[in-house]
N, C-alpha and C positions, 0 to 999 in steps of 0.2 A: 707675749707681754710687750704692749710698747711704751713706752714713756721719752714727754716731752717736756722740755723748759723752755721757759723765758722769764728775764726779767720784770721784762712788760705787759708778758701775759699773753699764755696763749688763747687764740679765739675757735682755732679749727686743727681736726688733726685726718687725716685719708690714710686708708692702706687699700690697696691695688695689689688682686694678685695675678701674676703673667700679664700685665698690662690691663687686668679688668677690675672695676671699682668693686671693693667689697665690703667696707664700711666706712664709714664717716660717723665725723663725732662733730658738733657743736659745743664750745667751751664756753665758760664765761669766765673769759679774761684771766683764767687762772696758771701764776706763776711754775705751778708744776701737775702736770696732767698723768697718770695713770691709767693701762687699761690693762684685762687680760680676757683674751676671746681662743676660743676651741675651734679648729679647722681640719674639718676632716675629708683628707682627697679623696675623690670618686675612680681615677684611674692612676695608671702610673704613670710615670712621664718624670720632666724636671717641671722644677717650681721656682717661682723667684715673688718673696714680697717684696712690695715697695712703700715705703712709710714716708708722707711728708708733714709737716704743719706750717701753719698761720699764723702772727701773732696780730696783735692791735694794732701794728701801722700796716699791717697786710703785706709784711714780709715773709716770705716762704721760706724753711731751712731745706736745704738740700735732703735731696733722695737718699734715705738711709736702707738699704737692700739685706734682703737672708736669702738665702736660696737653699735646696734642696733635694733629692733626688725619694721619688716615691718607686721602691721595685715590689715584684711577686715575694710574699713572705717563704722562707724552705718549706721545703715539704713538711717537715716533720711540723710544722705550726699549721699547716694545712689541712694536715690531716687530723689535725686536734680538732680544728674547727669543720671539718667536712667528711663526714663519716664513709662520703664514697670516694674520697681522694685514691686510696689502694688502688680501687677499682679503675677509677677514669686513667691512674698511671699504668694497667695493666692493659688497656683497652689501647692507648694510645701507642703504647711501645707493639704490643701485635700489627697494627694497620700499619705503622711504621716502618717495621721488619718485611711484613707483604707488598706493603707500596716503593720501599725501597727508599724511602725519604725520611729525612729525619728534622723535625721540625728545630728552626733556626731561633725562638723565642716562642717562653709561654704563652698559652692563650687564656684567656678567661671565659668560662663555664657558667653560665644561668641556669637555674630553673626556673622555671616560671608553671602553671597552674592554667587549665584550659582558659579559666574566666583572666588571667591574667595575660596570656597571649593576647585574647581578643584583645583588649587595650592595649598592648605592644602591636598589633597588626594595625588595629585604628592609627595608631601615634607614630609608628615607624615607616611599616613595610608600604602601609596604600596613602600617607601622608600627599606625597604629591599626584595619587589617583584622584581626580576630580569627578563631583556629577557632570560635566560637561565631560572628560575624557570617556565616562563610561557610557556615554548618549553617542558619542561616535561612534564608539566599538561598534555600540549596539546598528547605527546604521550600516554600518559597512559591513558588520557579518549580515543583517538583515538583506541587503542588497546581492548575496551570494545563496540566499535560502535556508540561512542558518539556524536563523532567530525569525522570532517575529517581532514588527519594529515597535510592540511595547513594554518588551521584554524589562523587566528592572537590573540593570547587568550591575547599579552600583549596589545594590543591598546585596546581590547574590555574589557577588566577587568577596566582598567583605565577608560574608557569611559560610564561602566555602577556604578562606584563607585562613579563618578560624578555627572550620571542621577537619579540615587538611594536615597542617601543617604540626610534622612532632618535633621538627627544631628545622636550625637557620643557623648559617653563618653568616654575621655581619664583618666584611673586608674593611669598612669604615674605623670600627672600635675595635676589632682582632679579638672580635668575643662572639660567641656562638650557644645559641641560645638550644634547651631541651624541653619535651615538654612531661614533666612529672606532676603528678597528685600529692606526691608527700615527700621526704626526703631520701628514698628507698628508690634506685634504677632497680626497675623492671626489665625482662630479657629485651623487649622492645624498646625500652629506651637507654638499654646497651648498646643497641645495634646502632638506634637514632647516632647515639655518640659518637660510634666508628664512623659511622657516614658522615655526620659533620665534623670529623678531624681531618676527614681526606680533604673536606675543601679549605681546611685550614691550610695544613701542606701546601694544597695549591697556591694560596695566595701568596704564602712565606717563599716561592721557589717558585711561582709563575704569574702572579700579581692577576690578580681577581678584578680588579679594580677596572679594567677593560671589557668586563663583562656590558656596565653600564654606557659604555661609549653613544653619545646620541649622534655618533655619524654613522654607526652602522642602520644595514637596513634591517628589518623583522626578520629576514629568513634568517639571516645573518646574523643576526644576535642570539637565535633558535639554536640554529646550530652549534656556537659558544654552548650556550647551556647545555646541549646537549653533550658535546665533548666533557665538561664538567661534573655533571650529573652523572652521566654515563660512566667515568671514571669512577665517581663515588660506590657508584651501587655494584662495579664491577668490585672492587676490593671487597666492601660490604659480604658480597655472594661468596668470597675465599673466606672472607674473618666466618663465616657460617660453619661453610665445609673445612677449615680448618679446627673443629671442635671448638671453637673459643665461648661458645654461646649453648646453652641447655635447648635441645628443639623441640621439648615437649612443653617448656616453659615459654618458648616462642609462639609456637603455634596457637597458644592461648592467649596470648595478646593478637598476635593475627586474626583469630575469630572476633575480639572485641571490635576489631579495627573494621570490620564487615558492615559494621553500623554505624553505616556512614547516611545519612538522608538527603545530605547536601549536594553531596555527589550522585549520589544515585538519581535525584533529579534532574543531573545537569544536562545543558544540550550535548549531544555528543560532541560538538566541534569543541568544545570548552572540554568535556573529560579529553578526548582523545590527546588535546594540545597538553593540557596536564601530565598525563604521561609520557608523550613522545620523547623528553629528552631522558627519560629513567629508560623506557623500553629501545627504542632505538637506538639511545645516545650508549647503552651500553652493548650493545650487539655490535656497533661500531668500536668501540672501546676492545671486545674481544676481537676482532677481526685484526684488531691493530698489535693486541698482545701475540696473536698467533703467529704474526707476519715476525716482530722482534722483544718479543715478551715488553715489559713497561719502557725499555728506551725507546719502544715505538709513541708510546705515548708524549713521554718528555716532547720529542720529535716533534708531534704535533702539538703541543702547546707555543710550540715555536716557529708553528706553520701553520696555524689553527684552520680548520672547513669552515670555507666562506658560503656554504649553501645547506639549507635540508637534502637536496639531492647527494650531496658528498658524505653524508652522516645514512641515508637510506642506503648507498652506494658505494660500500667502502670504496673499492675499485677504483673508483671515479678518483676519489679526493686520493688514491694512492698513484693514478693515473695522471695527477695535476690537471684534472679538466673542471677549471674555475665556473663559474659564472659570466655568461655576458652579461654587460650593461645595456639597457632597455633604455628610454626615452620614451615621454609623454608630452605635448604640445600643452599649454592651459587652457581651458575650454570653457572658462567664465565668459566670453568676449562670445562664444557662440551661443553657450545655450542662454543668454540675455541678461535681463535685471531679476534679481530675487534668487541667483543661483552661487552657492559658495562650496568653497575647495574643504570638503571634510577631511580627506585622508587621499596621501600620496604614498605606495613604499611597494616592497616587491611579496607577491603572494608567495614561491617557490613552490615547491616540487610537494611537500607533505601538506600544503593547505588546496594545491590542489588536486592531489588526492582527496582530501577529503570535500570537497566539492562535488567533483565529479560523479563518489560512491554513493551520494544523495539520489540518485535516478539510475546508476549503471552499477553493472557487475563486476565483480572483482577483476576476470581476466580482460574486463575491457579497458577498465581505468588504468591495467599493466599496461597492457598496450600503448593506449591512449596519453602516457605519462613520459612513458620510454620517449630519452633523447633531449630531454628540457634543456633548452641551454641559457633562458634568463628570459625574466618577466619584470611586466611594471603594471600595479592595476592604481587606478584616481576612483576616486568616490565623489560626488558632487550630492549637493542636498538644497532645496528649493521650500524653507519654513511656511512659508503663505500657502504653497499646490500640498503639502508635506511628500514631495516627488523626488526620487532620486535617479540618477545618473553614474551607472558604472562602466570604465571600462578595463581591460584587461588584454594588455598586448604579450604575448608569449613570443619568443625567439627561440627553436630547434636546433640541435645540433646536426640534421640533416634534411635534405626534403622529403625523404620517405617517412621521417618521425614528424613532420607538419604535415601529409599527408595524410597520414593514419588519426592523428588526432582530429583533421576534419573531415575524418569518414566519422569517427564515432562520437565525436559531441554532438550532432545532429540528434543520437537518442536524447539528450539532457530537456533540452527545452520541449521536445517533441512527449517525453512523459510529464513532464510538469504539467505543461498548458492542456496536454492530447488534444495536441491539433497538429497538424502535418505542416512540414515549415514550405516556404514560398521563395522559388529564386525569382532577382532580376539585380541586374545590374551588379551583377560580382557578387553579392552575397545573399547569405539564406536566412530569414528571420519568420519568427515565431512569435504570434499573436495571443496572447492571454490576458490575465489582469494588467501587463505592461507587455513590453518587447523586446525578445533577445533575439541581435544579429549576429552574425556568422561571416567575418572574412579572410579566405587564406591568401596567402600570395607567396609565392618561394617557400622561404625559410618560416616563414612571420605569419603566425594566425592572429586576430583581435577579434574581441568578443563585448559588443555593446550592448546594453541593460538599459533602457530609458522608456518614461511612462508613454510614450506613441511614436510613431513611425516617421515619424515626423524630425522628429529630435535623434532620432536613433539615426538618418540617413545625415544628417546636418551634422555628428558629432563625427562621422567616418566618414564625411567629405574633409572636414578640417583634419583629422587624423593621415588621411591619402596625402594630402597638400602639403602636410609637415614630413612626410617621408622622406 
């Protein structure tokens, strides 16, 4: 309720709340004003209104202030209102007790409805995913033989983040989203729950909010997720084999979950990244509990894998064998007018693997893979020719491991195009519907993708040059 006077009459009354306008009133000149308005908060937090008026010489009264504190209602009022309160406090204290963590404030719990995710996916999660971001993607995995470059990667992104996903933690609003039909958790989205409580924990005791950092590179952000992920689903697998969950009731949401169409279409390079940080990120996750049960984890929350190869590799990241840094020259100034810089960042160790597995064998690509010690690929895109330009410098961690890998990427191109590749002049390139070259030196292989031979020798002379 607020109320104003003046003698003379007031013309205007504002209330602001936390510094934001939230109603206005126009008066007409009357010596005493009245209102009563309903405000109901969306989160918790502090609150402060702010109340001024106006009168008819267009004098202001001073800021008349409330203020107030919104918290989590007790349980016992929660449970009035949410029939699976028991439950979510029985789910939460379990993953609690296994993860060894004990969360430091409430979180707040959605459900949401598949048709209603999709609309939180649209509105949330792919908000700043552009048609333009997802026309890149699509060229730079197109340039790697992944796609084809008219793949529609922004409807299928959207449409598999929708088929996918049975909840989320959002680190922003410290709420985490489930995905149910009705208000009844199912054994599957019991489990959902446990899994997205571990990333609650996480954020409360290791701050999530680094996940997003836009200095890191792809591999490097991969691997975050994967350490995160990977933790998740490792607790998730003990809250299972700890009986917490019925597994005949399980495995019957499991079957529904089989009916997936979205995925099941997907390229493999897109499924495969999907899982990588569940699958691998938790095989690293046990490797690390084996080595010091979960203070190995803490551990590396506070040393986090700066590569896919250290997540493929427990070893490695227990070895402290980081990543080098890689360098690329810009190469706008070479390849002429009409040509722009799509995508700079580092491929690592699990994209290329899965490159590689496109034309080779599995124990080739081990080979072939072994010893990565840091890469940098550019993508260049030419809209008028619709012509791309890639390149891809790898640095080894010894010369027998850049050896070996240009003994056998020479299969790659060699099945693609089947045509036998051509030395001169230090490297080996393969003629097809475009041109992949081949050059080793020491430590350092690079690997150029451009529509003629022409371009492909012009972008490894400027490459040589900047060495």
């Amino acid at each position: 309720m607020v109320a104003a006077s003046d003698a003379l009459g007031i013309t205007a009354v504002n209330i602001n709340i936390n510094e934001a306008a939230w109603q206005t009133y126009d008066v007409d000149d009357l010596p005493l004003f009245t209102v009563t308005e309903i405000f109901t908060p969306t989160a918790v937090g502090e609150y402060e209104i702010q109340t001024m008026a106006a009168n008819v010489n267009d004098r202001n009264s001073n800021v008349a202030t409330a203020s107030f504190t919104v918290e989590e209602p007790p349980v016992e009022i929660q449970s009035a209102n949410d029939p699976n309160a028991a439950l979510r406090a029985q789910i939460e204290a379990s993953v609690s007790q296994i993860r060894g963590l004990e969360p430091k404030e409430p979180v707040v719990t959605t459900l949401l409805t598949r048709d209603q995710l999709q609309q939180r996916v649209e509105n949330d999660l792919l908000e700043e995913y552009t048609a333009e971001d997802a026309h890149n993607d699509t060229l730079v995995l197109s340039s790697f033989d992944f796609l084809d470059r008219d793949f529609d990667m922004f409807s299928f992104i959207r449409s598999l983040y929708s088929e996918q996903i049975a909840g989320f933690y959002d680190p922003e609003t410290n709420e985490f989203v489930v995905v149910s039909e009705d208000d009844t958790l199912d054994a599957g989205e019991q489990l959902t729950h446990a899994h997205e409580f571990v990333h609650a924990l996480q954020d409360q005791h290791f701050n999530l909010d680094f996940l997003d950092d836009e200095n890191l590179d792809a591999d490097a952000s991969t691997a975050l997720t994967a350490l995160a992920e990977g933790e998740a689903t490792q607790v998730e697998t003990q809250y299972i084999l700890s009986g917490n969950i019925n597994l005949g009731d399980l495995l019957l949401t499991a079957l529904d979950a089989l009916d997936s169409p979205v995925l099941n279409s997907a390229p493999p390079v897109i499924a495969d990244s999907l899982m990588f940080p569940y699958t691998a990120g938790q095989e690293f996750v046990q490797a690390l509990t084996d080595q010091g049960d979960y203070a190995a984890v803490d551990a590396a929350w506070a040393n986090p894998p700066q590569s896919t190869e250290q997540i493929l590799h427990p070893d490695r990241y227990l070895a402290g064998d980081e990543p080098q840094l890689v360098t690329l020259p810009p190469l706008t100034g070479t390849l002429g007018a009409g040509w722009t810089l799509v995508d700079e960042d580092v491929f690592g160790e699990f994209m290329l693997r899965e490159y590689l597995q496109q034309q080779l064998n599995g124990d080739q690509v081990d080979t072939a893979v072994t010893g990565w010690g840091g890469d940098k690929y550019a993508t260049y895109y030419n809209e008028a020719d619709d012509a791309l330009v890639t390149v891809l410098r790898i640095t080894w961690d010894t010369a027998q491991n850049s050896t070996e890998f240009a003994a056998l990427y020479p299969n790659y191109p060699a099945r693609l195009f089947k045509v036998a590749g051509e030395i001169a002049d230090g490297r080996e390139c393969w003629q097809g519907n475009d041109v992949i070259c081949l050059v080793q030196d020491g430590l350092e292989t690079v690997i150029v993708r451009a529509p003629d031979l022409g371009t492909a020798t012009a972008v490894l002379a400027q490459l040589d040059s900047s060495s």
